[in-house]
Each structure stands twice: as C-alpha cells, then as structure tokens.
ZADO-1210 file (C-alpha; in nm, 4 decimals, padded with zeros to 6 digits):
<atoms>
<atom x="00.8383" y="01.9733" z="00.0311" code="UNK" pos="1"/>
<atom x="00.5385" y="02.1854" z="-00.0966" code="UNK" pos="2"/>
<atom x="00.2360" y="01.9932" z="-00.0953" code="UNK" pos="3"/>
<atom x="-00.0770" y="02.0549" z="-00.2412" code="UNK" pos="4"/>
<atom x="-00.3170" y="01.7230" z="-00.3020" code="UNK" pos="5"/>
<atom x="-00.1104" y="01.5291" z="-00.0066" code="UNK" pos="6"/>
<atom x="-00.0702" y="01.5959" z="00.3991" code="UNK" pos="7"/>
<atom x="00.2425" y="01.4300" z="00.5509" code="UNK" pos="8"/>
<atom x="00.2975" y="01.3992" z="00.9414" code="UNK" pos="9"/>
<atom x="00.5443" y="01.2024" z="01.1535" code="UNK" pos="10"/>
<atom x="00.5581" y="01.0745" z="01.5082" code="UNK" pos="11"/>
<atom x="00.7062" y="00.7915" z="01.6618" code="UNK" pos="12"/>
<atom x="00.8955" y="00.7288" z="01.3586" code="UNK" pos="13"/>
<atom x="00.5359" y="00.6957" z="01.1700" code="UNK" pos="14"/>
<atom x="00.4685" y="00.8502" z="00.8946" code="UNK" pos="15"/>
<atom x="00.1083" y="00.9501" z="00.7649" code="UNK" pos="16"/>
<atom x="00.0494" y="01.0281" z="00.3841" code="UNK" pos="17"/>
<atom x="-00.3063" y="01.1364" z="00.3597" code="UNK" pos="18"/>
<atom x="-00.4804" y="01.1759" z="00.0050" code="UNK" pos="19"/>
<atom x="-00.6305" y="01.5715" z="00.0533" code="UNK" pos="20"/>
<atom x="-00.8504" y="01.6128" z="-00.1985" code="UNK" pos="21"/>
<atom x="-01.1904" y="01.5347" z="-00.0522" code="UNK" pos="22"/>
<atom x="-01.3809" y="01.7503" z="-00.2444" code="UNK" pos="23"/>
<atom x="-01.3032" y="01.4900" z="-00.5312" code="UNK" pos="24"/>
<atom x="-01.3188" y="01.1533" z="-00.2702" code="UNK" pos="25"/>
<atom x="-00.8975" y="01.1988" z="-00.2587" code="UNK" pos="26"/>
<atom x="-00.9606" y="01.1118" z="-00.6634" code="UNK" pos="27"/>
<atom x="-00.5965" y="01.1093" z="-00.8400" code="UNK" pos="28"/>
<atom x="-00.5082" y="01.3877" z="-01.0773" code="UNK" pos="29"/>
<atom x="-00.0986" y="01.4672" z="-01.2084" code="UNK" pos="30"/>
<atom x="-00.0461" y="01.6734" z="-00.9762" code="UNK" pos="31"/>
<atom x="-00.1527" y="01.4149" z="-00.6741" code="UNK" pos="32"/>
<atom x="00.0448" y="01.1785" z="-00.8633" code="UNK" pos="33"/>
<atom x="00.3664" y="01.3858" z="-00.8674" code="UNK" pos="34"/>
<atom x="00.3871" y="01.4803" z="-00.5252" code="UNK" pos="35"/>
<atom x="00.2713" y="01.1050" z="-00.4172" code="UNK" pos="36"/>
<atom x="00.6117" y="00.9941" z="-00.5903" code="UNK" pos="37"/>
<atom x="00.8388" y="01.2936" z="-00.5140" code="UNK" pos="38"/>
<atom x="00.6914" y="01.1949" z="-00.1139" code="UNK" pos="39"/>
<atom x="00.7620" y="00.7691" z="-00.1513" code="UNK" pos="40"/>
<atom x="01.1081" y="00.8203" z="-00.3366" code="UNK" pos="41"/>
<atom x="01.2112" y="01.0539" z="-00.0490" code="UNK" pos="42"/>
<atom x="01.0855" y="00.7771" z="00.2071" code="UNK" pos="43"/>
<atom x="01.2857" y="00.5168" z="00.0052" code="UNK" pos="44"/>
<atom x="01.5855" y="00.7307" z="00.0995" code="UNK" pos="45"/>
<atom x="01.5321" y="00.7225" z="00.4761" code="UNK" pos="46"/>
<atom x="01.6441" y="00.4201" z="00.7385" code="UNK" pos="47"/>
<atom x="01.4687" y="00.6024" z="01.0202" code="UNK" pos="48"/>
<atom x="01.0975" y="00.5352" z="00.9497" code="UNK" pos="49"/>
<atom x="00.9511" y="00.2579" z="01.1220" code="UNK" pos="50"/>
<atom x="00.5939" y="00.2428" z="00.8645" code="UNK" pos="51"/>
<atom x="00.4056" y="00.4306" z="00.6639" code="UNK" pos="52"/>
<atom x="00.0373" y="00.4966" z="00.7206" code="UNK" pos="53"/>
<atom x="-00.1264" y="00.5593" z="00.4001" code="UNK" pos="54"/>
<atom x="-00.5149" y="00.7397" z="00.4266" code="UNK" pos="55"/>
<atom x="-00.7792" y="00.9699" z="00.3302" code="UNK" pos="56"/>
<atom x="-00.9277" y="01.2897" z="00.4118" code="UNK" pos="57"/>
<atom x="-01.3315" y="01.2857" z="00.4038" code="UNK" pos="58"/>
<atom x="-01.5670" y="00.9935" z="00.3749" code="UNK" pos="59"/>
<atom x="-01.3855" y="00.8404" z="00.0648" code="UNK" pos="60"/>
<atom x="-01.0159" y="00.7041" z="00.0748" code="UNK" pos="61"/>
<atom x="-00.9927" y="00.7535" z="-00.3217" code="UNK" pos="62"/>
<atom x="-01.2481" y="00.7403" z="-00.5652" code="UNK" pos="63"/>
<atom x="-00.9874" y="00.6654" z="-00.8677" code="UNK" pos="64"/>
<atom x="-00.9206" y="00.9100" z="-01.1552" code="UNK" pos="65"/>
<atom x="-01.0444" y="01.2692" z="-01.1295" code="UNK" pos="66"/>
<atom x="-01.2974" y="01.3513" z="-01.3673" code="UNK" pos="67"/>
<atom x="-01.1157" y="01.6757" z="-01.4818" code="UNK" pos="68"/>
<atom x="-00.7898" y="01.5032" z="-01.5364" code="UNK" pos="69"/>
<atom x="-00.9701" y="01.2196" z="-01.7029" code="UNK" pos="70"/>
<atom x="-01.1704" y="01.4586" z="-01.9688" code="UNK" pos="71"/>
<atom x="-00.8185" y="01.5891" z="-02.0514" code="UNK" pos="72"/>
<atom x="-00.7347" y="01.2154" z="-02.1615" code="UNK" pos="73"/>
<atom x="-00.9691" y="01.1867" z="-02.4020" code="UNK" pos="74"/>
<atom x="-00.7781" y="01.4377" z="-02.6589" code="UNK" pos="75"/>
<atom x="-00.4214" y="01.2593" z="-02.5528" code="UNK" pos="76"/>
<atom x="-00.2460" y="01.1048" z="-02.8439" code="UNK" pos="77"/>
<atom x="-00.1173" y="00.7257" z="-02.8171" code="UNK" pos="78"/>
<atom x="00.2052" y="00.9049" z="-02.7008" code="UNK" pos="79"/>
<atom x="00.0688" y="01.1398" z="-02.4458" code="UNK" pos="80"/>
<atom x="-00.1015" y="00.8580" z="-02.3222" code="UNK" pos="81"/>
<atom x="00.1612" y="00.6477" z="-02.2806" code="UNK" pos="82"/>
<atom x="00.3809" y="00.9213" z="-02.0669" code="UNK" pos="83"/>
<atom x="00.0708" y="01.0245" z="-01.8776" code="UNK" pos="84"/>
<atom x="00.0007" y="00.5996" z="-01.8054" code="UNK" pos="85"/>
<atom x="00.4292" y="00.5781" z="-01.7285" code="UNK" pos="86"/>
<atom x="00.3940" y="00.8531" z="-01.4375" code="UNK" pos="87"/>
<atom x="00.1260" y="00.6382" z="-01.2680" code="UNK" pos="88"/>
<atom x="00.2585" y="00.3347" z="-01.2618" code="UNK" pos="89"/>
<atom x="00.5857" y="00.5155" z="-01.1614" code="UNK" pos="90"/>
<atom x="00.3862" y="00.6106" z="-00.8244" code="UNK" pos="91"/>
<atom x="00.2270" y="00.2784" z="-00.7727" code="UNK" pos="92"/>
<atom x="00.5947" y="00.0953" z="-00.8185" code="UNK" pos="93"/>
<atom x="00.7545" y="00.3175" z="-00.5214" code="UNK" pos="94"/>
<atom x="00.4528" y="00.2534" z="-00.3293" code="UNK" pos="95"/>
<atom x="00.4671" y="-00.1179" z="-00.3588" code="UNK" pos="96"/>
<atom x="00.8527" y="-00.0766" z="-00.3407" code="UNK" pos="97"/>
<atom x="00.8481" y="00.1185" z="-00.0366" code="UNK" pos="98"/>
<atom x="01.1033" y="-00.0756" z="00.2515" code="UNK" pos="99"/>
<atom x="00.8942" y="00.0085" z="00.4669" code="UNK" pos="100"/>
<atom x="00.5808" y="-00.1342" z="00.5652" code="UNK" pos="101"/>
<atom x="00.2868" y="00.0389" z="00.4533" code="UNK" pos="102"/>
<atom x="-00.0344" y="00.0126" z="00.6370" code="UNK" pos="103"/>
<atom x="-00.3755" y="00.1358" z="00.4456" code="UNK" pos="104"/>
<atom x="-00.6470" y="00.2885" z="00.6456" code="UNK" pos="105"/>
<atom x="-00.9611" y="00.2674" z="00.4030" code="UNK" pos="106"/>
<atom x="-01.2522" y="00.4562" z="00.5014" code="UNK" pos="107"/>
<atom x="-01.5242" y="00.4418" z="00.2255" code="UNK" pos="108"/>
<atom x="-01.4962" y="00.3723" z="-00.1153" code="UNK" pos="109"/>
<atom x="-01.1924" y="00.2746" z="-00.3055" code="UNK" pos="110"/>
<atom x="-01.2835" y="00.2743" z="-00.6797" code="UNK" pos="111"/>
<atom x="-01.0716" y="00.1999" z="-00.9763" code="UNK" pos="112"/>
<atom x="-00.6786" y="00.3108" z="-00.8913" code="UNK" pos="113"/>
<atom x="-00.8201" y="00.3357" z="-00.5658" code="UNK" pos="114"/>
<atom x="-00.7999" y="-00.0387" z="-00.5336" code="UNK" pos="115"/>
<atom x="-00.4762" y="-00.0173" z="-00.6563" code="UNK" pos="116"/>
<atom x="-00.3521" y="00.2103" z="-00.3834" code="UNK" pos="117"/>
<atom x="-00.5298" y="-00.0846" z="-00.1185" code="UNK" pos="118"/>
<atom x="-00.3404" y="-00.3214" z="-00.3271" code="UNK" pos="119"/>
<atom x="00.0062" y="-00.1920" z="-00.2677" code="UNK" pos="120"/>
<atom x="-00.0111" y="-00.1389" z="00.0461" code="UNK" pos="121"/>
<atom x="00.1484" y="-00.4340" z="00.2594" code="UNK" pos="122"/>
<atom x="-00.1677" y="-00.4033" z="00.5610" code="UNK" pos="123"/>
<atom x="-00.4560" y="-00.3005" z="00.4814" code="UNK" pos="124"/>
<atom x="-00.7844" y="-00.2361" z="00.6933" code="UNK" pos="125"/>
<atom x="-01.1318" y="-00.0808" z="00.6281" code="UNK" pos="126"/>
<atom x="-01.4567" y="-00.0883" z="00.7553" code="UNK" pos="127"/>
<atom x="-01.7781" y="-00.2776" z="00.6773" code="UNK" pos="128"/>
<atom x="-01.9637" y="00.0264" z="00.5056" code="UNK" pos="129"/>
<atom x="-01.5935" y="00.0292" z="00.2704" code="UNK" pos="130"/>
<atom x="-01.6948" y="-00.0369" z="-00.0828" code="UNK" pos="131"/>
<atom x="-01.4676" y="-00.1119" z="-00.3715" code="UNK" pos="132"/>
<atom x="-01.4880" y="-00.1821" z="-00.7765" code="UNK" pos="133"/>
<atom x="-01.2949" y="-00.2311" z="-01.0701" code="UNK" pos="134"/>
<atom x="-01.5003" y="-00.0052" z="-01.2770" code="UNK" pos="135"/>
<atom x="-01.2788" y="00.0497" z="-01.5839" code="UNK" pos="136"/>
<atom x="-01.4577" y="-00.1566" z="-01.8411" code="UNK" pos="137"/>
<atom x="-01.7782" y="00.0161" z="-01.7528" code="UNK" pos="138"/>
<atom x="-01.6256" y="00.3146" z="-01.9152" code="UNK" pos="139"/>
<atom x="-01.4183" y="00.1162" z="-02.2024" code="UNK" pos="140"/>
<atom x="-01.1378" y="00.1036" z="-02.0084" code="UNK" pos="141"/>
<atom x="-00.8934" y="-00.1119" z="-01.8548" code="UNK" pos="142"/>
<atom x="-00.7173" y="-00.1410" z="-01.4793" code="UNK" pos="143"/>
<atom x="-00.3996" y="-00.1490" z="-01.6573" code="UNK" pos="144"/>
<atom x="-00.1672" y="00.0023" z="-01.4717" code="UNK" pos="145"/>
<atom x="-00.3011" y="-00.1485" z="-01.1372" code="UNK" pos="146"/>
<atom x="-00.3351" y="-00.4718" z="-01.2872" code="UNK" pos="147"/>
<atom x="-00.0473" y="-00.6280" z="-01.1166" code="UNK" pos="148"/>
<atom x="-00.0244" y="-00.4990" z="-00.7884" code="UNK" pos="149"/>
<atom x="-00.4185" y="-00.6481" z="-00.7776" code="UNK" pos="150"/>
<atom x="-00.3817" y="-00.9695" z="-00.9407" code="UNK" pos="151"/>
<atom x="-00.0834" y="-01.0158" z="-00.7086" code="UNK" pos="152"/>
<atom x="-00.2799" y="-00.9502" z="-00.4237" code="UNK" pos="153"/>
<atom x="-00.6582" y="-01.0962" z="-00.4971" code="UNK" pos="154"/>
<atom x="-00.5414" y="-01.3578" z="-00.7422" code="UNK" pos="155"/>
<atom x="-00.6366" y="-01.4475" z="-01.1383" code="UNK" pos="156"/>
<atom x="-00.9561" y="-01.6025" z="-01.0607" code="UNK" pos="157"/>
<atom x="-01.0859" y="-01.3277" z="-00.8530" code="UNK" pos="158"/>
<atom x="-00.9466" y="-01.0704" z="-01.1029" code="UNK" pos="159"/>
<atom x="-01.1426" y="-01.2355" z="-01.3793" code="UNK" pos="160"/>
<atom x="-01.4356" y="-01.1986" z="-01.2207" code="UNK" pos="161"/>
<atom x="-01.3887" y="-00.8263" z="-01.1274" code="UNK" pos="162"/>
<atom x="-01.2109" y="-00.6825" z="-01.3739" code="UNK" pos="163"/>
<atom x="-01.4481" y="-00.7981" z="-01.6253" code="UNK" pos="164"/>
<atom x="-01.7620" y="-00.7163" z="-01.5047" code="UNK" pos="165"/>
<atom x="-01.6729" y="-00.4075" z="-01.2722" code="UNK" pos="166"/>
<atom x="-01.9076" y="-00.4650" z="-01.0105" code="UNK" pos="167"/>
<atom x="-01.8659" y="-00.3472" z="-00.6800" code="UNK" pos="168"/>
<atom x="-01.8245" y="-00.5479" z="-00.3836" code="UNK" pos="169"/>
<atom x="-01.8242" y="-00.4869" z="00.0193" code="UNK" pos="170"/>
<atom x="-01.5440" y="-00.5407" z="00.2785" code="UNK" pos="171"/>
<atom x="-01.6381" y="-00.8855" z="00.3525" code="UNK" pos="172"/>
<atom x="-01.6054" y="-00.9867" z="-00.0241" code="UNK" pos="173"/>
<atom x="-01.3142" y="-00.8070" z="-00.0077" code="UNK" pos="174"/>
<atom x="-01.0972" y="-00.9475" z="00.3047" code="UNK" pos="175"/>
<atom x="-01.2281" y="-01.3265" z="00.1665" code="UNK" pos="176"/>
<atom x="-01.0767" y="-01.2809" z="-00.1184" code="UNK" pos="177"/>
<atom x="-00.7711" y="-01.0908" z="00.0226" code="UNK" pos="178"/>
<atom x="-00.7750" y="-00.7615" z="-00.0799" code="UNK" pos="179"/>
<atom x="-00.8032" y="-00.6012" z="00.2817" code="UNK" pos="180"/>
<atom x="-00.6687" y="-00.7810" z="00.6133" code="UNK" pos="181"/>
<atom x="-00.8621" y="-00.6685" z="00.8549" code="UNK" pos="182"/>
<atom x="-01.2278" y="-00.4906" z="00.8985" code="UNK" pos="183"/>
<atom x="-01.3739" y="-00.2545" z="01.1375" code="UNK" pos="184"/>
<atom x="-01.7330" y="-00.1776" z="01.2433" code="UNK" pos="185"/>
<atom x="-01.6491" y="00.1728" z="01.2818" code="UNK" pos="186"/>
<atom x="-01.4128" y="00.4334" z="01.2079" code="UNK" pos="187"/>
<atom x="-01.3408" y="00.4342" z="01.5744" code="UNK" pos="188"/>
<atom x="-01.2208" y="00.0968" z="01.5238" code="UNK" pos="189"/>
<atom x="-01.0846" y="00.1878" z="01.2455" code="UNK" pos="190"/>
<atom x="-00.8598" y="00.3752" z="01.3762" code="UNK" pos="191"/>
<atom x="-00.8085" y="00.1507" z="01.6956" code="UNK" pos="192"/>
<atom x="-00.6817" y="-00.1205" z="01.4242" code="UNK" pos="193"/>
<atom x="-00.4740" y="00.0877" z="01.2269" code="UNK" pos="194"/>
<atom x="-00.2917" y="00.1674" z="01.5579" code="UNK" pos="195"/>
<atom x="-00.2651" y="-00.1713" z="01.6313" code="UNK" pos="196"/>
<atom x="-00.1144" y="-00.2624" z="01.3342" code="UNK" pos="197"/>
<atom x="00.1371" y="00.0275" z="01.3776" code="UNK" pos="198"/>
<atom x="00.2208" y="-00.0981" z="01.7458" code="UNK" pos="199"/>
<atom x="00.2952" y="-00.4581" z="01.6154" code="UNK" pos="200"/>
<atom x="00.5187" y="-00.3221" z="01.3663" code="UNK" pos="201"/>
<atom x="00.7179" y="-00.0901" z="01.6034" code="UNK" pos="202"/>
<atom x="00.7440" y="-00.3773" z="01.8179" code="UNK" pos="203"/>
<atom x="00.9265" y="-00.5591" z="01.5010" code="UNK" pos="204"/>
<atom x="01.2856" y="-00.5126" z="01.4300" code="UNK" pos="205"/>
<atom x="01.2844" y="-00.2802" z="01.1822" code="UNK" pos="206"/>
<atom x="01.5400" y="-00.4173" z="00.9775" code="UNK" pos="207"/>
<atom x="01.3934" y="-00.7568" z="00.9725" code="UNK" pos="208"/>
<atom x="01.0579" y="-00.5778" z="00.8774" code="UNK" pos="209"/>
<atom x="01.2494" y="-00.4283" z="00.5764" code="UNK" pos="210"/>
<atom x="01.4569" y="-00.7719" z="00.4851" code="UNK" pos="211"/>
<atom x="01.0965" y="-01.0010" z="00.5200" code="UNK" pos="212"/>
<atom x="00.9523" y="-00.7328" z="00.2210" code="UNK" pos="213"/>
<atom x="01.2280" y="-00.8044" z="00.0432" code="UNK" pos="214"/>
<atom x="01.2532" y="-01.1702" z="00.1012" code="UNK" pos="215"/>
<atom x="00.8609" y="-01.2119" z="-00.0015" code="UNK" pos="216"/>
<atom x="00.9165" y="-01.0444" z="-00.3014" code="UNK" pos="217"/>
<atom x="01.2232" y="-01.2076" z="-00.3922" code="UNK" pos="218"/>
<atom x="01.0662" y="-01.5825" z="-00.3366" code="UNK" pos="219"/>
<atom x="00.7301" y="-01.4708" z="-00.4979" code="UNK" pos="220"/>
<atom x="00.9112" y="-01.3874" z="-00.7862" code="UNK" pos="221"/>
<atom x="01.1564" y="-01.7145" z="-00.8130" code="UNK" pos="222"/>
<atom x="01.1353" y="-02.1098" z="-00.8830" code="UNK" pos="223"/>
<atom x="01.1184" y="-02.2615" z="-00.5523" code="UNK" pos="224"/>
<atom x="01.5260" y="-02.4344" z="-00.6558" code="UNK" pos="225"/>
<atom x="01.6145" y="-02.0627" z="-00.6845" code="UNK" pos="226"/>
<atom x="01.3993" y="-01.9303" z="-00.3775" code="UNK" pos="227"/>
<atom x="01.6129" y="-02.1790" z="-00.1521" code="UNK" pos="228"/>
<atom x="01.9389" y="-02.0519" z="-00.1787" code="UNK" pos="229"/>
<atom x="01.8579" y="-01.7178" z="-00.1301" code="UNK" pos="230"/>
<atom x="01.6423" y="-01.7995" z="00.1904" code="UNK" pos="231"/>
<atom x="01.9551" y="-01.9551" z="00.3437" code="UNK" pos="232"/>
<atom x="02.1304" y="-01.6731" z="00.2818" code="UNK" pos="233"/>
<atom x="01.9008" y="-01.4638" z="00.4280" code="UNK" pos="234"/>
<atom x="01.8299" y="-01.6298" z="00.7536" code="UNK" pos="235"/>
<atom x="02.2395" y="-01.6614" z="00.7680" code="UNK" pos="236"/>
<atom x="02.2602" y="-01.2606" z="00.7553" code="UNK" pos="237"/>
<atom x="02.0098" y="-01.1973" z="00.9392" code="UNK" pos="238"/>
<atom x="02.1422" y="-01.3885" z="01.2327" code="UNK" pos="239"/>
<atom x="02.4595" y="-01.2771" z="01.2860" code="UNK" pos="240"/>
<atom x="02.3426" y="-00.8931" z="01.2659" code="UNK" pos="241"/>
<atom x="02.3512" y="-00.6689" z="01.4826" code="UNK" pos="242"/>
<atom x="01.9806" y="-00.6534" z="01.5354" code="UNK" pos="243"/>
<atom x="01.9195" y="-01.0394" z="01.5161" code="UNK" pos="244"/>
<atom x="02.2002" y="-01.0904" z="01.7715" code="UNK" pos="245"/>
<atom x="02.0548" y="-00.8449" z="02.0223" code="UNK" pos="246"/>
<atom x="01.6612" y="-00.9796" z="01.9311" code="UNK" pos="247"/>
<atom x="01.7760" y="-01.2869" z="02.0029" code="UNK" pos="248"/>
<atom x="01.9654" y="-01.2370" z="02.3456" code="UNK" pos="249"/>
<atom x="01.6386" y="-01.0570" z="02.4503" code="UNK" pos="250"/>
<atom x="01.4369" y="-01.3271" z="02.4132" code="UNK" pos="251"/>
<atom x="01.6599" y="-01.5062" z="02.5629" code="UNK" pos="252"/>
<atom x="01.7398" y="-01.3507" z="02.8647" code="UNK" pos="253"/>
<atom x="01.3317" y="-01.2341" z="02.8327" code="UNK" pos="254"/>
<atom x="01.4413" y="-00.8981" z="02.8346" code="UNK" pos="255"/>
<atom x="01.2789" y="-00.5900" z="02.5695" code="UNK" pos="256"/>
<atom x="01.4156" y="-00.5466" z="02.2347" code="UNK" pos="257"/>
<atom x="01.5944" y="-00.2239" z="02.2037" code="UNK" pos="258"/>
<atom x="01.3637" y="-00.1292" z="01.9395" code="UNK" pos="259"/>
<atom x="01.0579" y="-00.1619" z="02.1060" code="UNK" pos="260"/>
<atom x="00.9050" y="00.2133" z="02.2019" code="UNK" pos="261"/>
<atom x="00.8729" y="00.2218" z="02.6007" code="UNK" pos="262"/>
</atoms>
C-alpha cells in the first residue's frame, strides 16, 4: 500500500497508524482520508493483529480539517458536499468498527475531527499540555459527522456544552468527562502508558478482546430484555472455545496463557 499522509509499522502483532502530515498538525485532507480507510478496511480483514496504535507525527496529533481542503468546500454544491461528508464518516465508521482494539496516543492538540479520531478510539491517553475543542460553530459549522462517536463517548450533557460554545478544554476536563482514559506528564510517559496499555492487551485473549467490542456495542445499542439473551449466548460461546477452554485451564493450573508474548 502506497502511502502518502499515513506511516504504518508492525511488531509484536502491533500495528502503528501515524497521521504524517505535521506540517499541517496531521490536519485531515481526502487524500488522508482515503488512505486512512483503504489502511482500517484492510485491518478489518486480518485475525492476526493483536491492537492498533493510532498517533501523530509532530507536536499536534490532528488539528481537524486542513485549511486547503476546507477552502475547496466552500464552492461544493449540496451534492458535493454530501459525497465529500459520506467519505469521512466512512473512515470514522471503520475506525470505530475496527475488531481490534485501538489505542490513541494524543500528543497536543486534537481540534475539531481531531476529537473525533480520540473518540473512536477504544483507549485513549494524552498528556496534560493535550488540548482539545469542538470548534465548528465558531466557523458556522457543525461536528456532524463526529457527532456520534463523541456524544457516545462524553455524553449529551457534556456535548451540549461543547459543541455549542466550542471552547477548548485541557486533559483533565477531558479524562473527567471521559473523553481520554488516561494522562501523562510527559511524552516520556506518554509513551510509557501507551505501552502499557499495549502490554495489557497482548496479555488478553485476543479473541475475547475482539468478542467484548462486539458485545459492548451490541448491549449499548439494545433494551436491557434484548441485551440479556444475547449476553448468555455470548458467555456460552465463549466458554467452550478453544481460547476460553485453554484461558481457563491456565488459570487454573496457574500456568501462562498461550497468548501471552514471553
């Protein structure tokens, strides 16, 4: 795959997507959002990947829209608009769709779509000087396309509050009201916590790790009479595989899980 706004590297069954575009602060433009998709339906695809690390070259993690592609915008018909809006919130559905865990290391500020990328990602960690907003209505504007994958996350009270005046906010306001998990004092840290995060997840089953995304999303998004059945079922299957018999015995017999990197 021929990348040009994106860096992707793998070890330990890890892979990094890094936003490469710092001379914008990693800010999205079509292209970014093309290859972004093309590189998260091609992860979709693979059972080998233990997690995703999702980051940022430079100081920034992702300052939102590029300006360029943005001044393009304003001559878009309704139409145009509507295809150019339908690519974006193709790339932040296989993002938040990914079955695999997705861990966000945010350096910096995350501004508009920005927070939407911290939003869809299913850990995510930054670091005191991190600063975020919801900026669209300064410029008449909404955070359409994000909307859900924030509200989701930081609920309808906090989104009220956000989305409507735009301000910006620091990684304490931030992890209270549950946009980012964890924060770092520096990007030493940072990056200590990231790995962290990574080790606990490799030390996961990795198909339980897959089935718990899908079991979240599937009781988030169901009446608790229809949530019940379908968490019975998955307990059930989960138990008699392969990987929850031999997690199980392990424990058991307090021996390592055959997933677990030595």
């Amino acid at each position: 795959m021929n990348l040009k706004t994106l860096l992707v590297d793998e070890e330990r069954s890890v892979v990094s997507v890094t936003l490469n575009r710092p001379d914008v602060h990693n800010a999205f433009n079509d292209e970014l959002i093309r290859e972004a998709s093309e590189v998260f339906l091609a992860l979709e695809k693979r059972t080998d990947v233990r997690a995703v690390v999702l980051r940022g070259v430079g100081p920034n993690f992702c300052a939102g829209a590029d300006l360029n592609w943005m001044s393009r915008m304003v001559s878009y018909s309704r139409e145009a608009n509507v295809r150019d809006s339908s690519l974006l919130a193709k790339m932040f559905a296989l993002i938040d769709d990914c079955p695999h865990p997705v861990v966000g290391r945010i350096q910096g500020a995350a501004i508009g779509g920005g927070v939407g990328l911290v939003s869809v990602c299913d850990v995510a960690i930054a670091t005191t000087s991190s600063k975020f907003g919801l900026s669209e209505v300064k410029l008449g504007i909404l955070p359409a396309v994000i909307s859900p994958y924030v509200i989701s996350k930081i609920g309808q009270s906090q989104a009220r509050a956000l989305f409507l005046t735009g301000e910006r906010f620091d990684a304490a306001r931030a992890q209270q009201i549950g946009l980012v998990h964890r924060v770092a004092e520096s990007e030493e840290e940072l990056d200590r916590l990231t790995n962290d995060t990574v080790d606990q997840l490799l030390s996961s089953g990795p198909e339980a790790v897959r089935a718990c995304k899908k079991l979240i999303r599937q009781v988030a998004a169901s009446e608790r009479v229809d949530a019940i059945g379908f968490t019975i079922d998955a307990i059930a299957e989960r138990r008699v595989s392969p990987e929850g018999q031999q997690g199980m015995s392990a424990f058991l017999k307090k021996e390592r899980a055959p997933w677990i990197p030595s």
